[in-house]
N, CA and C atoms as an extended XYZ file, in Angstrom:
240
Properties=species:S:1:pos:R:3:atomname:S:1:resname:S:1:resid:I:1 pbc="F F F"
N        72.987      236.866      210.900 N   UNK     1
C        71.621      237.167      211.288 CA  UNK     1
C        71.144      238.476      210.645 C   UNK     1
N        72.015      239.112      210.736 N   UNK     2
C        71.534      240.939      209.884 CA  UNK     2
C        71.159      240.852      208.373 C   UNK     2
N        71.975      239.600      207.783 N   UNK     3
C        71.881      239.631      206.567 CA  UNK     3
C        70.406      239.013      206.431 C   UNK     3
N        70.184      237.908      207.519 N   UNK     4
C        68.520      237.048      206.857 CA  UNK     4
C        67.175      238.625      207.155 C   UNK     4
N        67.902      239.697      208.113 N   UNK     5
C        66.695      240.369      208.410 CA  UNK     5
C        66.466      241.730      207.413 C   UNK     5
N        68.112      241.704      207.067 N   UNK     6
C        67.915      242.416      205.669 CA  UNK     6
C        67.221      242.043      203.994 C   UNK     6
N        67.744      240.573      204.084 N   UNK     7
C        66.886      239.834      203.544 CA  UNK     7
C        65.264      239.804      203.076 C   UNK     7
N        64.836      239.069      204.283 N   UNK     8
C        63.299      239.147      204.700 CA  UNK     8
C        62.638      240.598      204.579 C   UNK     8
N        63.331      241.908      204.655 N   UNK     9
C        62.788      243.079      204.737 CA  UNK     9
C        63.039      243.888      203.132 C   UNK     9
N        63.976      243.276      202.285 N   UNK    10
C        63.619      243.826      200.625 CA  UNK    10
C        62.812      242.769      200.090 C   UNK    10
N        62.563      241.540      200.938 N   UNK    11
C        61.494      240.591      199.788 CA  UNK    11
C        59.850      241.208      200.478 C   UNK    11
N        59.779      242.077      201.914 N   UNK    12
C        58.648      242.193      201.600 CA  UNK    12
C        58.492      243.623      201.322 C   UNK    12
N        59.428      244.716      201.200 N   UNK    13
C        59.436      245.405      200.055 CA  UNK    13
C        58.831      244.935      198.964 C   UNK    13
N        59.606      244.238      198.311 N   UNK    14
C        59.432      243.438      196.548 CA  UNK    14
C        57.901      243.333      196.762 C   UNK    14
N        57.457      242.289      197.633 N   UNK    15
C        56.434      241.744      197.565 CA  UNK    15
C        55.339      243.073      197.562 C   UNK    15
N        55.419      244.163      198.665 N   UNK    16
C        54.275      245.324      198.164 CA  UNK    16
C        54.069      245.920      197.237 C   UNK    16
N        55.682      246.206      196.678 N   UNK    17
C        55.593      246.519      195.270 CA  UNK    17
C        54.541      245.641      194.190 C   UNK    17
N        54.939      244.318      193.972 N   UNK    18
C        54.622      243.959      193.279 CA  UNK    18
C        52.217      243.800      193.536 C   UNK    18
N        52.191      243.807      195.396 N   UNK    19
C        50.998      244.054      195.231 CA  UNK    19
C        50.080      245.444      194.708 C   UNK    19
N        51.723      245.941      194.910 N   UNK    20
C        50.871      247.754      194.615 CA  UNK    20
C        50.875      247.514      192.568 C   UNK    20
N        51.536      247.072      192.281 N   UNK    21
C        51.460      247.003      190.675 CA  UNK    21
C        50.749      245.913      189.846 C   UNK    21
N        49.865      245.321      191.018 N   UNK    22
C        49.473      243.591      190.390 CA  UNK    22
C        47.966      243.993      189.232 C   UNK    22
N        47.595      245.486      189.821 N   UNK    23
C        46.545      245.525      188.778 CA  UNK    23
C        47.096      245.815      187.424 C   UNK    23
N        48.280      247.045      187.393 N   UNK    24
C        48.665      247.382      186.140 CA  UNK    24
C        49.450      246.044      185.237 C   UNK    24
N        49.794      245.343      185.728 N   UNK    25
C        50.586      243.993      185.144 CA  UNK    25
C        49.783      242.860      184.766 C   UNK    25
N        48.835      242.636      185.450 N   UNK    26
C        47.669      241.727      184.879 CA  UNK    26
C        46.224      242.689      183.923 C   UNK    26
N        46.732      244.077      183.928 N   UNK    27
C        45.797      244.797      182.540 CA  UNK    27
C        46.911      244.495      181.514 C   UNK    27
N        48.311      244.995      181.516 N   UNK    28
C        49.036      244.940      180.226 CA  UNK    28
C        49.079      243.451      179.893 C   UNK    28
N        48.869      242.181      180.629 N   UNK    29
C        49.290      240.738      180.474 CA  UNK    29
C        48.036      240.728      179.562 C   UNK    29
N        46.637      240.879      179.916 N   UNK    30
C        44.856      240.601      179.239 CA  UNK    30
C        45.277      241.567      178.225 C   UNK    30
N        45.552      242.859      178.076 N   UNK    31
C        45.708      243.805      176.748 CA  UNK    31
C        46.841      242.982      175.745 C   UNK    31
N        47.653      242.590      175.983 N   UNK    32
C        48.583      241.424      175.690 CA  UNK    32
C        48.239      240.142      174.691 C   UNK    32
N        47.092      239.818      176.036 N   UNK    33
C        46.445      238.373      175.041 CA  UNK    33
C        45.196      238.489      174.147 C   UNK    33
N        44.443      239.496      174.528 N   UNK    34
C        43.605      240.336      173.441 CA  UNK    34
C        44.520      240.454      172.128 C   UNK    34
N        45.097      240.787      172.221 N   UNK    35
C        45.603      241.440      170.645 CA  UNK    35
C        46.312      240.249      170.416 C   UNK    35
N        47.297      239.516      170.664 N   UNK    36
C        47.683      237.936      170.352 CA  UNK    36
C        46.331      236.838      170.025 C   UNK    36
N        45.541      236.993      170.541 N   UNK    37
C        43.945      236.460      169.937 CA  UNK    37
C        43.076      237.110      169.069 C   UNK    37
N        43.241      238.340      168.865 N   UNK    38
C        42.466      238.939      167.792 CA  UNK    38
C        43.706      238.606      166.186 C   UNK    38
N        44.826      238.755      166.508 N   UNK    39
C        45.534      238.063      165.511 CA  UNK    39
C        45.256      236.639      164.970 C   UNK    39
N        45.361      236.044      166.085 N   UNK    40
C        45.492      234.541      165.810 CA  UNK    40
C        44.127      234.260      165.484 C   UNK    40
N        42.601      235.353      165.399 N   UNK    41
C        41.325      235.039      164.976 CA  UNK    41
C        41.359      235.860      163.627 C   UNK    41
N        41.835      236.651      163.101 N   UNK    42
C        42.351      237.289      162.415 CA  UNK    42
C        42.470      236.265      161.168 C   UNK    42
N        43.714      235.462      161.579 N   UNK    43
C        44.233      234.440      160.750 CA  UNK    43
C        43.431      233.173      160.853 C   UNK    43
N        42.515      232.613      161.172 N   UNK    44
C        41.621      231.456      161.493 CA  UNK    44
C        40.157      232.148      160.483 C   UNK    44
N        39.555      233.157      161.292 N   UNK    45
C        38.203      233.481      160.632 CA  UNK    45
C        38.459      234.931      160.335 C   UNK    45
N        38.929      235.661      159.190 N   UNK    46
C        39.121      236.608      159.136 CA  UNK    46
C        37.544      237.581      159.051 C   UNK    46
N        36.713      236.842      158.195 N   UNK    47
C        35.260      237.336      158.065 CA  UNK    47
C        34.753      237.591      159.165 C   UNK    47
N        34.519      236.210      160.408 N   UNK    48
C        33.970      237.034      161.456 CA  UNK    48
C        34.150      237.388      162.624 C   UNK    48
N        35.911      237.806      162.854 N   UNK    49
C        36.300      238.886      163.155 CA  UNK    49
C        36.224      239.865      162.985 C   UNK    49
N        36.480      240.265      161.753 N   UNK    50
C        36.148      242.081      161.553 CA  UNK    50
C        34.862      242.529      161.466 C   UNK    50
N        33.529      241.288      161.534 N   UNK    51
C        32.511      241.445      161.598 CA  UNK    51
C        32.289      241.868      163.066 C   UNK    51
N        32.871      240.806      164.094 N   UNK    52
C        32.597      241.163      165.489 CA  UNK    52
C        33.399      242.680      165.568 C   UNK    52
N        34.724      243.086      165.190 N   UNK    53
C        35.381      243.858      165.585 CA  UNK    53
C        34.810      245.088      165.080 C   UNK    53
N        33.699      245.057      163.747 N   UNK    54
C        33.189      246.319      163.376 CA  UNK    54
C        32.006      246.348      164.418 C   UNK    54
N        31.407      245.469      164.892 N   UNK    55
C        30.589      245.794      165.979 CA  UNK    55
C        30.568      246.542      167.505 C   UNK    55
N        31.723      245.903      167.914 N   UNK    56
C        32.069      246.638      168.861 CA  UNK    56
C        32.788      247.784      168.633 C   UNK    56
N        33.336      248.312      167.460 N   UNK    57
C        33.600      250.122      167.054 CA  UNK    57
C        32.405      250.614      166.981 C   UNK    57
N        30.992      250.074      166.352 N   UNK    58
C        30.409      250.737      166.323 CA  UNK    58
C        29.344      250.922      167.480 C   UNK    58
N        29.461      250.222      168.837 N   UNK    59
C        28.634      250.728      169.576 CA  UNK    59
C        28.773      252.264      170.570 C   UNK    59
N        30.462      252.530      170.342 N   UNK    60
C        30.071      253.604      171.295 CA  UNK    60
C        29.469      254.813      169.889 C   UNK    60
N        29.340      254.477      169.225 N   UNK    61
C        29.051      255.529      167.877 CA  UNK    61
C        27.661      255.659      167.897 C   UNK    61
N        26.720      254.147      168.340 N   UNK    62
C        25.195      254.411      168.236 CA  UNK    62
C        25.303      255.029      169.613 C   UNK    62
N        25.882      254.302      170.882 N   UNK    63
C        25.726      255.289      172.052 CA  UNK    63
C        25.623      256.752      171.736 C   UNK    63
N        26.627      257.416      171.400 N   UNK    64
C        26.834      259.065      170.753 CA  UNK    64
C        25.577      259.374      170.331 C   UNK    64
N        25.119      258.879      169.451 N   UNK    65
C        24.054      259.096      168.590 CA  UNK    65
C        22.915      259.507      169.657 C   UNK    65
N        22.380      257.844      170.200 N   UNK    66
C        20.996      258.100      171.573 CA  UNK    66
C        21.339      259.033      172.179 C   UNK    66
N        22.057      258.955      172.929 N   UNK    67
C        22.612      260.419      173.528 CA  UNK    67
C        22.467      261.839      173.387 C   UNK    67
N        22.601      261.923      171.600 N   UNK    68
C        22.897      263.236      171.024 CA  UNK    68
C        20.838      263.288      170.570 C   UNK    68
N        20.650      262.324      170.534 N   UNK    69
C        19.010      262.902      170.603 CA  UNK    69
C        18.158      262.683      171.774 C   UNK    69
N        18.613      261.807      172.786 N   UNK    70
C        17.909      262.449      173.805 CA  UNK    70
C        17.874      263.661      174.974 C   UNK    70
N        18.943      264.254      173.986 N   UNK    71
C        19.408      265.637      175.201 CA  UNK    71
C        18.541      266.463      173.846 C   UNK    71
N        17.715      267.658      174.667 N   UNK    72
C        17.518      268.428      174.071 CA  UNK    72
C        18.018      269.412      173.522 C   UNK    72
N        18.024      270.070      172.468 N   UNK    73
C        19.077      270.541      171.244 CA  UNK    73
C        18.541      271.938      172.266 C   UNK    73
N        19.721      272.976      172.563 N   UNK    74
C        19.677      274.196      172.428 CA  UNK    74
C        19.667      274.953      171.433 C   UNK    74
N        18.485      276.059      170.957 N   UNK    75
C        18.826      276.633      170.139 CA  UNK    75
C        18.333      277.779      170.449 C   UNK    75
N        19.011      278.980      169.789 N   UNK    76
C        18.863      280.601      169.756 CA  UNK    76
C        17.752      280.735      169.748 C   UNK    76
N        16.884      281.287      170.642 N   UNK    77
C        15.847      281.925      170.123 CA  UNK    77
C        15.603      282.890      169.450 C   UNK    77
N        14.817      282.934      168.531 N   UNK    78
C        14.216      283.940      167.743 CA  UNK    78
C        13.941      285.535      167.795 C   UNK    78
N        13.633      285.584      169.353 N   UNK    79
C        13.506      287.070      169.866 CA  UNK    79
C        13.946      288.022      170.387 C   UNK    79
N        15.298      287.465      169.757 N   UNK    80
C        16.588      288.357      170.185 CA  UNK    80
C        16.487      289.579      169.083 C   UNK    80
């Protein structure tokens, strides 16, 4: 009997563990199949892949950009 309650009490150990880690294991599993599909599109349509893939590098770059002109530029004033 000690053994089924020792039992039952590391599987629901295991089991919190594994709920406390279920986000980081299903990001590395999707980061995983991302890059196993950007390969395998890679090798199918190489053109418009790196077409899509230069697109999405370049949006946080136009983001930067809007950004960097809708904040107003500090500059030295003159009457120093």
């Amino acid at each position: 009997m000690e053994f089924l309650l020792l039992w039952a009490d590391n599987l629901d150990d295991a089991l919190g563990a594994v709920r406390h880690l279920a986000p980081k294991i299903l990001s590395f599993l999707a980061a995983f199949a991302l890059f196993a599909l950007t390969g395998f599109a890679l090798m199918l349509a190489p053109e418009a892949t790196l077409a899509v893939i230069g697109l999405m590098l370049s949006v946080p770059l136009l983001e930067h950009l809007r950004r960097r002109r809708a904040s107003p530029a500090k500059r030295p004033s003159s009457e120093d």
